[in-house]
PyMOL commands that place a pseudoatom at each C-alpha (Angstrom):
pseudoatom trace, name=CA, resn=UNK, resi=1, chain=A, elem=C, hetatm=0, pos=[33.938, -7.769, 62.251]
pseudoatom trace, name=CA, resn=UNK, resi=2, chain=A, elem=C, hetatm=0, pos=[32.074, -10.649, 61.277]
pseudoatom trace, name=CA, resn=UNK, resi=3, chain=A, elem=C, hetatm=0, pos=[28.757, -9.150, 62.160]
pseudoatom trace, name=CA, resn=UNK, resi=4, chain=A, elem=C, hetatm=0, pos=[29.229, -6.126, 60.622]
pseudoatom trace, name=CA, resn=UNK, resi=5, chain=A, elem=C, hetatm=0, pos=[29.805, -8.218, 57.229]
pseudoatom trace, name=CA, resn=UNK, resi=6, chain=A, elem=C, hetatm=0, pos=[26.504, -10.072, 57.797]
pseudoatom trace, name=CA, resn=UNK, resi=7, chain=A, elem=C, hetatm=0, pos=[24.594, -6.620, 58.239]
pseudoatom trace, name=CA, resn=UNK, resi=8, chain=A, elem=C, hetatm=0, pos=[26.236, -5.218, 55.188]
pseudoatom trace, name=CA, resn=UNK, resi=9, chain=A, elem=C, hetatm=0, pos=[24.892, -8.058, 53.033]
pseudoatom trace, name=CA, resn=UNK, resi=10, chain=A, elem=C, hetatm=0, pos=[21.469, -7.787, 55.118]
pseudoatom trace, name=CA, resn=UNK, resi=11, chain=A, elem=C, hetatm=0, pos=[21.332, -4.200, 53.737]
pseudoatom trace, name=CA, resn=UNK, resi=12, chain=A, elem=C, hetatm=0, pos=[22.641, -5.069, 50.159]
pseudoatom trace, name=CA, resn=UNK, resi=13, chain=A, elem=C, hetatm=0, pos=[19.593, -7.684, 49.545]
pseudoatom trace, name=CA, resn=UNK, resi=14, chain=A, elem=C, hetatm=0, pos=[16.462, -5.168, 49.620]
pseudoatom trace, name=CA, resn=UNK, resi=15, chain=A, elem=C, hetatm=0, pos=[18.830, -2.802, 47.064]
pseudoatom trace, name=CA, resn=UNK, resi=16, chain=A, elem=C, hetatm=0, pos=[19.258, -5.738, 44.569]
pseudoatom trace, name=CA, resn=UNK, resi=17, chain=A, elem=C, hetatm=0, pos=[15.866, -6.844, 44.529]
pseudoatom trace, name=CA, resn=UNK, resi=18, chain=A, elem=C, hetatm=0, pos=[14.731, -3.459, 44.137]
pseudoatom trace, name=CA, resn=UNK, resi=19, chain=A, elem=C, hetatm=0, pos=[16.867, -3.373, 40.904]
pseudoatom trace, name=CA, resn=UNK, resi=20, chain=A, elem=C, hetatm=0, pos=[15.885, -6.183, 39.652]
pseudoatom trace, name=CA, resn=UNK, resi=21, chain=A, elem=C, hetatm=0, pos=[12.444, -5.523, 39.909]
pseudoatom trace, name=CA, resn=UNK, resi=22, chain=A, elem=C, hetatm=0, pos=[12.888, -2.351, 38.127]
pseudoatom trace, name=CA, resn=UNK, resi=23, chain=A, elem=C, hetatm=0, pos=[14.846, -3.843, 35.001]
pseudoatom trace, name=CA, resn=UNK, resi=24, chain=A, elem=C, hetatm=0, pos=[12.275, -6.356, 34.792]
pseudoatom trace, name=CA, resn=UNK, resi=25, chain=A, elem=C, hetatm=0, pos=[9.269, -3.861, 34.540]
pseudoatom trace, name=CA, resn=UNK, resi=26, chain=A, elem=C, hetatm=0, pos=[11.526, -1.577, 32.033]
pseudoatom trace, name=CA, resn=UNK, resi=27, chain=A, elem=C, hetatm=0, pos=[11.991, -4.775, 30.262]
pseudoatom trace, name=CA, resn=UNK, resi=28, chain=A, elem=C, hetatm=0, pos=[8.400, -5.433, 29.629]
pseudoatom trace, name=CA, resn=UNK, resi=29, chain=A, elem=C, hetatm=0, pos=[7.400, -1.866, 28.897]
pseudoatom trace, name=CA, resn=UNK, resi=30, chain=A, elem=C, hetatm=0, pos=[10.154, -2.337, 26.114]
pseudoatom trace, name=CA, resn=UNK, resi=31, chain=A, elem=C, hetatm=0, pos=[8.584, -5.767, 25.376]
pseudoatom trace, name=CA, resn=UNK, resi=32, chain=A, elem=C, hetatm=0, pos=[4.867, -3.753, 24.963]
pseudoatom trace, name=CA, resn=UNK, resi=33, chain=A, elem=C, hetatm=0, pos=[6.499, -0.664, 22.331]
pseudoatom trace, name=CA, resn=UNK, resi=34, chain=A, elem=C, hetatm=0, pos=[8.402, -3.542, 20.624]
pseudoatom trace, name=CA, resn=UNK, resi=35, chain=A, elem=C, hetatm=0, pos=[5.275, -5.211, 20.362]
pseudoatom trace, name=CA, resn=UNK, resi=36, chain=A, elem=C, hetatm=0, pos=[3.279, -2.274, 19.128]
pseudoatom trace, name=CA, resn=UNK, resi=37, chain=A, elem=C, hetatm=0, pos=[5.666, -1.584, 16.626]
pseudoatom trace, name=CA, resn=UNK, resi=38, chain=A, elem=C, hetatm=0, pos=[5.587, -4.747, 15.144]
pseudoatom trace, name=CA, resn=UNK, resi=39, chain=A, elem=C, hetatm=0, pos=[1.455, -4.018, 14.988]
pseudoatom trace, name=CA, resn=UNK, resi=40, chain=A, elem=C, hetatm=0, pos=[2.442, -0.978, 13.284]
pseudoatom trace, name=CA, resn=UNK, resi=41, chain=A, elem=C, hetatm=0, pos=[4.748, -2.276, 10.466]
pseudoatom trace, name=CA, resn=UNK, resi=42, chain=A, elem=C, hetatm=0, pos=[2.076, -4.790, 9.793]
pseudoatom trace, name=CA, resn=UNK, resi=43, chain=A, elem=C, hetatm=0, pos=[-0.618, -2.592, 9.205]
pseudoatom trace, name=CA, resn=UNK, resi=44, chain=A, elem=C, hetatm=0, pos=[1.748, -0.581, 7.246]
pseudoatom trace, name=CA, resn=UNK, resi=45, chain=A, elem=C, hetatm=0, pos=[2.462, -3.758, 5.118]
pseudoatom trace, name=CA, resn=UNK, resi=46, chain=A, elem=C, hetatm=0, pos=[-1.369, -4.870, 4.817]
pseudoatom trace, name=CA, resn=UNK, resi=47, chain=A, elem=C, hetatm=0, pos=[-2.354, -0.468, 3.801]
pseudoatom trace, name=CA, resn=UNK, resi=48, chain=A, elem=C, hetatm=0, pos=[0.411, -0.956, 0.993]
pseudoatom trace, name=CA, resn=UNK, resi=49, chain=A, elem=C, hetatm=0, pos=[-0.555, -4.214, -0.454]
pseudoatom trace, name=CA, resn=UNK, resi=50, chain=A, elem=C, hetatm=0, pos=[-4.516, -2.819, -0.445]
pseudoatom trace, name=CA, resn=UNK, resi=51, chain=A, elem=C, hetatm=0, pos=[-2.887, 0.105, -2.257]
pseudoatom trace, name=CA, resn=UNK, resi=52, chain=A, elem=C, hetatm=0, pos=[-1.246, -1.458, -4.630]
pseudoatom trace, name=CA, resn=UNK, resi=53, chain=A, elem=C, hetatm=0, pos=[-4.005, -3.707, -5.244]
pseudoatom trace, name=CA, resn=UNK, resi=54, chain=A, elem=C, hetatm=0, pos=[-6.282, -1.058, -5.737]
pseudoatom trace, name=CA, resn=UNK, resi=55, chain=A, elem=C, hetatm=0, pos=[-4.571, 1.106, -8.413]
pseudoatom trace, name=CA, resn=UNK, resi=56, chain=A, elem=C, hetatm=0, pos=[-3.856, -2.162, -9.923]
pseudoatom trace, name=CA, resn=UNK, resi=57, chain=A, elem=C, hetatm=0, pos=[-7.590, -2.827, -10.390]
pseudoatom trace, name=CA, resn=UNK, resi=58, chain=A, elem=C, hetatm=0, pos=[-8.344, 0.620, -11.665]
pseudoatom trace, name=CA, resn=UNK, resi=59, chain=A, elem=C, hetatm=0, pos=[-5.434, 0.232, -13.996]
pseudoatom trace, name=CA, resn=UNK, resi=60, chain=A, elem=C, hetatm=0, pos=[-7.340, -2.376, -16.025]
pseudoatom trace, name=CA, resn=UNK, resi=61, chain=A, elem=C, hetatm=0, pos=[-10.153, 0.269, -16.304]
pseudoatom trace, name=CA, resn=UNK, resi=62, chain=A, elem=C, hetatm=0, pos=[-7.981, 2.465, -17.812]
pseudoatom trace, name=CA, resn=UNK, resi=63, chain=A, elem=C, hetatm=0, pos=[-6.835, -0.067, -20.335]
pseudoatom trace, name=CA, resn=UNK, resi=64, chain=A, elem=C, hetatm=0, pos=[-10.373, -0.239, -21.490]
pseudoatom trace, name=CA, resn=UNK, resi=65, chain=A, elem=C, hetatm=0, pos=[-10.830, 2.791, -22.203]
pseudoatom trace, name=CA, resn=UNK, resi=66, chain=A, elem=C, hetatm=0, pos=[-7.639, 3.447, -23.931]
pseudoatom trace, name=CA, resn=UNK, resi=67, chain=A, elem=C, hetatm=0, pos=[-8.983, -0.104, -26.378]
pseudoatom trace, name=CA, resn=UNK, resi=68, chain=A, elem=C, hetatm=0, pos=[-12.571, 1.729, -26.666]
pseudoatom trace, name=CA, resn=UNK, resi=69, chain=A, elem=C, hetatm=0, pos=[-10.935, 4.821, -28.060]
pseudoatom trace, name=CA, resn=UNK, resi=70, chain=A, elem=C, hetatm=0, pos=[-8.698, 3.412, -30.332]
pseudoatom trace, name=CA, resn=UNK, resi=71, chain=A, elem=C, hetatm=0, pos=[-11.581, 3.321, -33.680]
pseudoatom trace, name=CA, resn=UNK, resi=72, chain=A, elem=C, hetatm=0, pos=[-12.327, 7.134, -32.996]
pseudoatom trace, name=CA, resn=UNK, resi=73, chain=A, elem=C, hetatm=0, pos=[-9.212, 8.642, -31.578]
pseudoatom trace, name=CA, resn=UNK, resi=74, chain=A, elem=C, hetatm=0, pos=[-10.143, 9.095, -28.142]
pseudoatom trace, name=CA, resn=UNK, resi=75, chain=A, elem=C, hetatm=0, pos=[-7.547, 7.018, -27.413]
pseudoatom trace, name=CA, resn=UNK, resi=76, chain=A, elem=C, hetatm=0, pos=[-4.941, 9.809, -26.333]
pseudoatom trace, name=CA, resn=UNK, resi=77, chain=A, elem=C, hetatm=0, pos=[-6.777, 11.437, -22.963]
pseudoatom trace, name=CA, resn=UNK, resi=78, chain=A, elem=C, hetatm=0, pos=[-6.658, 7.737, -21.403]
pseudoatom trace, name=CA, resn=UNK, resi=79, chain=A, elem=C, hetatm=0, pos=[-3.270, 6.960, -22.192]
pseudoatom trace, name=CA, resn=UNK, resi=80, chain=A, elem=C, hetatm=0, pos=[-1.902, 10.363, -21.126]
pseudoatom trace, name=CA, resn=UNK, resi=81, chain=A, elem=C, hetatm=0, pos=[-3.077, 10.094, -17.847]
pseudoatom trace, name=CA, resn=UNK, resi=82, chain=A, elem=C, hetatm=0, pos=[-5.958, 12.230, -18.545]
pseudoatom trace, name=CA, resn=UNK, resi=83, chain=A, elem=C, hetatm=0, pos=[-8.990, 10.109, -17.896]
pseudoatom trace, name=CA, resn=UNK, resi=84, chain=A, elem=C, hetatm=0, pos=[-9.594, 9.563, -14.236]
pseudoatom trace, name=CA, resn=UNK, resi=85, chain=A, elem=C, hetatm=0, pos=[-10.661, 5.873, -13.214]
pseudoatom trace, name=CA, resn=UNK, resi=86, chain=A, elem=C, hetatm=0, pos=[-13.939, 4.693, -12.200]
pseudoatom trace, name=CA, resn=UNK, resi=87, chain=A, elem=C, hetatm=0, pos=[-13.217, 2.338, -10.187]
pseudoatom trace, name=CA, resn=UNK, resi=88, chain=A, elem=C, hetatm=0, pos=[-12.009, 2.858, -6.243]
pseudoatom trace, name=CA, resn=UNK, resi=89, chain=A, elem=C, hetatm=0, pos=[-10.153, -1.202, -6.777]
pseudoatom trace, name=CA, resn=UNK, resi=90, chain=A, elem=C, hetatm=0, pos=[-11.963, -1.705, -3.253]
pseudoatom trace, name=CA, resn=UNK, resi=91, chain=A, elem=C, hetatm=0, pos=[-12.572, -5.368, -3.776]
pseudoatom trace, name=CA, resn=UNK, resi=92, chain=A, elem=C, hetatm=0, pos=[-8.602, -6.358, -4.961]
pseudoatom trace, name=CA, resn=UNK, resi=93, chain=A, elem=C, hetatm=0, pos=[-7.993, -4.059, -1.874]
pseudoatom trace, name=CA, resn=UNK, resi=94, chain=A, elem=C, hetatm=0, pos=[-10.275, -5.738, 0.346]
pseudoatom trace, name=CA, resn=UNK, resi=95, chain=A, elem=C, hetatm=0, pos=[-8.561, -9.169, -0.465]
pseudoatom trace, name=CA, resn=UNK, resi=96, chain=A, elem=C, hetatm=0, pos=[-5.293, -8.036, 0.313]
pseudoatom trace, name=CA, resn=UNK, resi=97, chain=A, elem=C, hetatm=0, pos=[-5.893, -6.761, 3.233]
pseudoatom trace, name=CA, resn=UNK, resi=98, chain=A, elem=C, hetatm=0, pos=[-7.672, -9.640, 4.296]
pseudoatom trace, name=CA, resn=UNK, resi=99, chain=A, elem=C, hetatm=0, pos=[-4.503, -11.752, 3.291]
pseudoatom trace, name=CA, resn=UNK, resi=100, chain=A, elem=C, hetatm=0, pos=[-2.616, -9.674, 5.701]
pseudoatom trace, name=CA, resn=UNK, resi=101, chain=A, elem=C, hetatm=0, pos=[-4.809, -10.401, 8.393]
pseudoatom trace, name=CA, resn=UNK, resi=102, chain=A, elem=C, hetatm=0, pos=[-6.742, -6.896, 8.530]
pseudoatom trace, name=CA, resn=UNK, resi=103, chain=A, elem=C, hetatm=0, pos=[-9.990, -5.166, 6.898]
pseudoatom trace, name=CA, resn=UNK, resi=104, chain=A, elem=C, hetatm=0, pos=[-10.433, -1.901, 4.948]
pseudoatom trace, name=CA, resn=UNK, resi=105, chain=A, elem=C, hetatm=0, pos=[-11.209, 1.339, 6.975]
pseudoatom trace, name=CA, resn=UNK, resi=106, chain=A, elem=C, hetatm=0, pos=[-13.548, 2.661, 4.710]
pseudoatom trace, name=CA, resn=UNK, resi=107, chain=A, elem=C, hetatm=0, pos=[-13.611, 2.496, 0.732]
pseudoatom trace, name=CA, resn=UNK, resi=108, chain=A, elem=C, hetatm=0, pos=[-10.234, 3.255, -0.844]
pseudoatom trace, name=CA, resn=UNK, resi=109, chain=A, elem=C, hetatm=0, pos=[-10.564, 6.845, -2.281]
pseudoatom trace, name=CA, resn=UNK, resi=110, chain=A, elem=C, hetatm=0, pos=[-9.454, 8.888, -5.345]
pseudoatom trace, name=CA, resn=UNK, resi=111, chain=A, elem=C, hetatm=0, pos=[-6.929, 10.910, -5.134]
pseudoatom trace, name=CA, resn=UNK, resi=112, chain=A, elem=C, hetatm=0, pos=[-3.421, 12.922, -6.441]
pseudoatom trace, name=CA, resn=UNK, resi=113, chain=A, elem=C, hetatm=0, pos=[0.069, 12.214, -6.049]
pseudoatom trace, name=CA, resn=UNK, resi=114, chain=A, elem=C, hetatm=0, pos=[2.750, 14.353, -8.093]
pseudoatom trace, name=CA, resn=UNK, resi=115, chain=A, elem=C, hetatm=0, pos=[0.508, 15.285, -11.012]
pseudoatom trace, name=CA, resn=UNK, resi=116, chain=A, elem=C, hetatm=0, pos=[-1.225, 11.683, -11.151]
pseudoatom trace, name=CA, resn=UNK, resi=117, chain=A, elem=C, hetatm=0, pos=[-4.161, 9.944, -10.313]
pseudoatom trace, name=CA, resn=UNK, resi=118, chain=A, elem=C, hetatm=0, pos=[-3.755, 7.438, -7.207]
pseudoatom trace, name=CA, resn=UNK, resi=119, chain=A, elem=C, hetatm=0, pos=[-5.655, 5.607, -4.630]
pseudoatom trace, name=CA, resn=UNK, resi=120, chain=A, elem=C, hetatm=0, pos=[-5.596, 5.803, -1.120]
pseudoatom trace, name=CA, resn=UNK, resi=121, chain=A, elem=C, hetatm=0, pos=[-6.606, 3.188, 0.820]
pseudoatom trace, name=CA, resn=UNK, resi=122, chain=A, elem=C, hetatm=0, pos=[-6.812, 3.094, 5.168]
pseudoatom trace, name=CA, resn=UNK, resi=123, chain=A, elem=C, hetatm=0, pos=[-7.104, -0.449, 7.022]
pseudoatom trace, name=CA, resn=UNK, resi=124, chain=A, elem=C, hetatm=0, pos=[-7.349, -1.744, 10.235]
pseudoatom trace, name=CA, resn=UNK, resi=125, chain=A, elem=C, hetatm=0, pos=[-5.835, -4.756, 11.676]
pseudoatom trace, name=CA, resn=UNK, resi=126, chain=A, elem=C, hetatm=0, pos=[-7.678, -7.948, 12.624]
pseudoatom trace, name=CA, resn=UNK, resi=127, chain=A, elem=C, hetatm=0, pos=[-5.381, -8.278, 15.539]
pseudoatom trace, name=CA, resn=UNK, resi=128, chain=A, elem=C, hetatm=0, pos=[-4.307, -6.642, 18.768]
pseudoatom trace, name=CA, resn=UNK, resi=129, chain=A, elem=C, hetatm=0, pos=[-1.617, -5.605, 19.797]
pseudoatom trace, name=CA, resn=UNK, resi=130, chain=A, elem=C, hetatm=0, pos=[-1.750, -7.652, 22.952]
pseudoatom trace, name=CA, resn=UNK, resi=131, chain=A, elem=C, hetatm=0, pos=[-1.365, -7.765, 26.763]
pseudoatom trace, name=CA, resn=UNK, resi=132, chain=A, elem=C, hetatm=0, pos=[0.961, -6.012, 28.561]
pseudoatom trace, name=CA, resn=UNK, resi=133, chain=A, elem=C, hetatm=0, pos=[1.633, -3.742, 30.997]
pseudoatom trace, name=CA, resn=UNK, resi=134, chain=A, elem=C, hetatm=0, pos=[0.305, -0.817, 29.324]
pseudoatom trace, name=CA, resn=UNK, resi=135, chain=A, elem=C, hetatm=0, pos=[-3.389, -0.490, 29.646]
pseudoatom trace, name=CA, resn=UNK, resi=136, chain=A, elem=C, hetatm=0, pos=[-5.632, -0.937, 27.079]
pseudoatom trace, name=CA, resn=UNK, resi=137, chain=A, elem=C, hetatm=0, pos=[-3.428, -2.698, 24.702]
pseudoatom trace, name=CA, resn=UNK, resi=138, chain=A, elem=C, hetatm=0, pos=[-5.319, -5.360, 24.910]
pseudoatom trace, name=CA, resn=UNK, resi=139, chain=A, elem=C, hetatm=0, pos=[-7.913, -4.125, 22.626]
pseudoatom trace, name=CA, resn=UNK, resi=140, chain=A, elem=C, hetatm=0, pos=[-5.808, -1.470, 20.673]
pseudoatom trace, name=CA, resn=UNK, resi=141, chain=A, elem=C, hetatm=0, pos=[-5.792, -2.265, 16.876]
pseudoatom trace, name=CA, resn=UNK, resi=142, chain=A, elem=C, hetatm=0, pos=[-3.537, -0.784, 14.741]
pseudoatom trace, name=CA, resn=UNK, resi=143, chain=A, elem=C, hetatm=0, pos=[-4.130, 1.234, 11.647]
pseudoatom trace, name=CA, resn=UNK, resi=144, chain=A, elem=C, hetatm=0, pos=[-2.011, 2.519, 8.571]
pseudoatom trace, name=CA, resn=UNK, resi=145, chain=A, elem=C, hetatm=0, pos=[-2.734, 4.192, 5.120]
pseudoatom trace, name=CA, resn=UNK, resi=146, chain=A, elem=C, hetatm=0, pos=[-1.399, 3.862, 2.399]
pseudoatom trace, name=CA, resn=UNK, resi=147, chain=A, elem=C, hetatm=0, pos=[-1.280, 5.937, -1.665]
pseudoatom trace, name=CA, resn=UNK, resi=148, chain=A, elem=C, hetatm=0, pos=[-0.598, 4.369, -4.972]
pseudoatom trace, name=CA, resn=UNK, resi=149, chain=A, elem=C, hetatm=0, pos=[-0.167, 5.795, -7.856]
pseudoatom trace, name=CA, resn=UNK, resi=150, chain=A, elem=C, hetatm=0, pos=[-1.082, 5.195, -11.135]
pseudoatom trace, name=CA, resn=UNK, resi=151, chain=A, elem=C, hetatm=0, pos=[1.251, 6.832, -13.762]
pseudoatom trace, name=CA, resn=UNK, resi=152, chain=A, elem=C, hetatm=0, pos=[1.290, 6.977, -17.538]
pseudoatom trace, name=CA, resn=UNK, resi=153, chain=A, elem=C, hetatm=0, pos=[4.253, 4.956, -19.124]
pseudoatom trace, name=CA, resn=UNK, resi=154, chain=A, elem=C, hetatm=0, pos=[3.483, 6.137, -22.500]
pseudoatom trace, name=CA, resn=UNK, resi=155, chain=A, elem=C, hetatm=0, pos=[2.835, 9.178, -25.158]
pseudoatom trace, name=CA, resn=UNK, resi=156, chain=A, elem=C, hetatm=0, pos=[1.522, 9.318, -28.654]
pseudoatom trace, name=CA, resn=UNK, resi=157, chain=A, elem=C, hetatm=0, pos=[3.516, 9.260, -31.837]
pseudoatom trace, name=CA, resn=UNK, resi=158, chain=A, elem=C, hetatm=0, pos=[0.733, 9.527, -34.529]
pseudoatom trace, name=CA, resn=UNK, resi=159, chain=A, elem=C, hetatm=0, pos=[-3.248, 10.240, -33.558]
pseudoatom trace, name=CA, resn=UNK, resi=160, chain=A, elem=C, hetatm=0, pos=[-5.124, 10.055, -36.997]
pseudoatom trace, name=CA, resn=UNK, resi=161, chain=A, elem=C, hetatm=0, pos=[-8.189, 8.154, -36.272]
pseudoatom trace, name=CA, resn=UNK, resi=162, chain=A, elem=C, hetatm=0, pos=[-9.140, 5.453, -38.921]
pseudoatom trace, name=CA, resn=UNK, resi=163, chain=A, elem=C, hetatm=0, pos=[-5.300, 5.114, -40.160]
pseudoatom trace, name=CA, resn=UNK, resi=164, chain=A, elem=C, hetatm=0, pos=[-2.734, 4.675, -37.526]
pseudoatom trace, name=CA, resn=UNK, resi=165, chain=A, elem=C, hetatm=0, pos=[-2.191, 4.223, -33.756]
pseudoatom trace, name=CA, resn=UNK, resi=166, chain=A, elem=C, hetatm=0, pos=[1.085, 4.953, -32.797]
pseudoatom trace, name=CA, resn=UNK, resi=167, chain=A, elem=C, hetatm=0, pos=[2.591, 5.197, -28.968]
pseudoatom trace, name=CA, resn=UNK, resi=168, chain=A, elem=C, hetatm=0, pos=[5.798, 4.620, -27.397]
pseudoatom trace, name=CA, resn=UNK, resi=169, chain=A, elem=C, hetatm=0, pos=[5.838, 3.045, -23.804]
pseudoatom trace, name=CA, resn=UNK, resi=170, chain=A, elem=C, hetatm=0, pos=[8.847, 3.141, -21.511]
pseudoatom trace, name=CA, resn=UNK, resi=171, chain=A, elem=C, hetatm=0, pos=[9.640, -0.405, -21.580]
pseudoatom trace, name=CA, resn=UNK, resi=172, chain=A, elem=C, hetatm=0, pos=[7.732, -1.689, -24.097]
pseudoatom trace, name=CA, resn=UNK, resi=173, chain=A, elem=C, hetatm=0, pos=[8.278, 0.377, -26.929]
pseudoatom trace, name=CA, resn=UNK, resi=174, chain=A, elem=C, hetatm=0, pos=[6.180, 1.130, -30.028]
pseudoatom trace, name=CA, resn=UNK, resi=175, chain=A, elem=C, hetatm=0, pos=[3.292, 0.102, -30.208]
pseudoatom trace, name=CA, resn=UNK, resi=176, chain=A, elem=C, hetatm=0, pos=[1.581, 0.108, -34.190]
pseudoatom trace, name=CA, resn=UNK, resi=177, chain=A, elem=C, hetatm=0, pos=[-2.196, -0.399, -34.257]
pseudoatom trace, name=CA, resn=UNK, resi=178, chain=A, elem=C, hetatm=0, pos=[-4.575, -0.261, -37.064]
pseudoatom trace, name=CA, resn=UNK, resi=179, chain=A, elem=C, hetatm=0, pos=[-7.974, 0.799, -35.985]
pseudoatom trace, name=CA, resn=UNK, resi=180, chain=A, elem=C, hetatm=0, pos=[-9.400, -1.319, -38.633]
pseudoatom trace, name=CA, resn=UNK, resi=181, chain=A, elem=C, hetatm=0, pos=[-7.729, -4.567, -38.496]
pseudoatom trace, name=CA, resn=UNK, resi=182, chain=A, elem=C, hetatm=0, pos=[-6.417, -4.735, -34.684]
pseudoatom trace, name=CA, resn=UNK, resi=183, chain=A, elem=C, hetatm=0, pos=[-7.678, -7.539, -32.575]
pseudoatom trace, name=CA, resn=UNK, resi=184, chain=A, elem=C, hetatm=0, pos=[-6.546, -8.510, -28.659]
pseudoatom trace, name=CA, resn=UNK, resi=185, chain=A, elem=C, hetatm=0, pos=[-3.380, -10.227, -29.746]
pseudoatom trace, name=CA, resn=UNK, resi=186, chain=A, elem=C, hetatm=0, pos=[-2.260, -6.631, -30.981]
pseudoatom trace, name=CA, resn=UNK, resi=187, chain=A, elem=C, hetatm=0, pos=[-2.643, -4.670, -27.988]
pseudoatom trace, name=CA, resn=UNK, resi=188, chain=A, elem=C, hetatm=0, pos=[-0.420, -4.101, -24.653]
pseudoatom trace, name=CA, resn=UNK, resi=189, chain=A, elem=C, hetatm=0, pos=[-1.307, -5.028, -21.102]
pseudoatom trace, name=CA, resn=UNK, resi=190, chain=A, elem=C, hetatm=0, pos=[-2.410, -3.096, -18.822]
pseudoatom trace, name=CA, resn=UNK, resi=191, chain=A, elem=C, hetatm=0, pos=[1.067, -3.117, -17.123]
pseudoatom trace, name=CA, resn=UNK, resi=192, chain=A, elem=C, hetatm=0, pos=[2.558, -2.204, -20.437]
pseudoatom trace, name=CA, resn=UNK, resi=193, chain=A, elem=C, hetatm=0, pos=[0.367, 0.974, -19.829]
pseudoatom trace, name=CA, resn=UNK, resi=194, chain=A, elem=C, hetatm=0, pos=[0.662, 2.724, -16.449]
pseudoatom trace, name=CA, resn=UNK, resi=195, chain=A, elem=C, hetatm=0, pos=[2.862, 1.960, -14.346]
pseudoatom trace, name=CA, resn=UNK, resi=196, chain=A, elem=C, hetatm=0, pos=[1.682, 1.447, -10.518]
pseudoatom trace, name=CA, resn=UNK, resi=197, chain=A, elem=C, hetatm=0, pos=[3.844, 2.265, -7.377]
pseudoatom trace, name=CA, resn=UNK, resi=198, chain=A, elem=C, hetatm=0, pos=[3.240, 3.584, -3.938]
pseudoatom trace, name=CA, resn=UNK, resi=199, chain=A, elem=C, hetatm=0, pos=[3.239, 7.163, -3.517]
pseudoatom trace, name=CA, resn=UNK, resi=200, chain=A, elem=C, hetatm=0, pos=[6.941, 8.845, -1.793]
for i in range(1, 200): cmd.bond("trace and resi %d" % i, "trace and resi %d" % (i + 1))
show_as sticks, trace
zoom trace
């Protein structure tokens, strides 16, 4: 009887190692996805903020223009949301991307997103994603994109060029300008404007 126990446990031995060495391994192939996915959600993090940055740049553009058209009238297209922006924002983007430890893939482009004009911008991260047992992780980078979108946050009241300047802004509210007289104290912000947000 006692033998038969101390084969029995002989046998058992091989089995639990076996097991063990199999929940390790799934362990660390759950370690290497876990750590992808963190490389993903920062990338996605670092494609928003160059984004954001981005339309926030181009934004200011916009602001100018709306300021230039004031003496003549040509005031209205810009603040509608019906002047495109010049600028692609790619060095606010750059910067924030850099700040979240990655690079731009490319120069952020123009774009469309529900009727309005947005910027898309693609990056890359700086990092890996690490060793593991997965091959080639070691050297895999990960990459996101991201849209923003910049979207008119006001209309016009009154348009009569050389008299009056009216528009109403969603939360700001009127906004009374005379073309003659106005100087930069008189005039909204940019953010006052358009209102920037990353695209659903």
């Amino acid at each position: 009887m006692f033998q038969r126990l101390r084969n029995d446990k002989g046998q058992t031995l091989p089995l639990y190692v076996w097991l063990v060495g199999i929940l390790l391994f799934v362990a660390f192939v759950f370690f290497a996805f876990a750590k992808a996915a963190v490389a993903r959600n920062g990338a996605q993090s670092a494609a928003d903020a160059a984004a954001l940055a981005a339309a926030k740049e181009a934004r200011k553009e916009l602001l100018v223009q709306v300021i230039a058209g004031i003496p003549t009238g040509a005031w209205v297209v810009p603040l509608e949301g019906g002047t495109p922006p010049v600028s692609n924002g790619a060095a606010s983007a750059a910067h924030l991307a850099a700040e979240n430890k990655s690079h731009l893939d490319g120069a952020p482009q123009h774009t469309f997103a529900g009727g309005n004009f947005a910027i898309k911008a693609k990056i890359e991260t700086d990092y890996t994603v690490g060793d593991s047992l997965v091959p080639g992780t070691e050297n895999k980078r990960a990459k996101a994109e991201a849209t923003a979108v910049i979207k008119p946050r006001c209309h016009m009241v009154a348009n009569v060029p050389t008299k009056v300047v009216k528009f109403y802004c969603e939360g700001s509210g009127l906004w009374d300008i005379d073309p003659k007289t106005f100087n930069a104290g008189d005039l909204p912000e940019a953010k006052d404007l358009f209102k920037v947000q990353l695209a659903e």
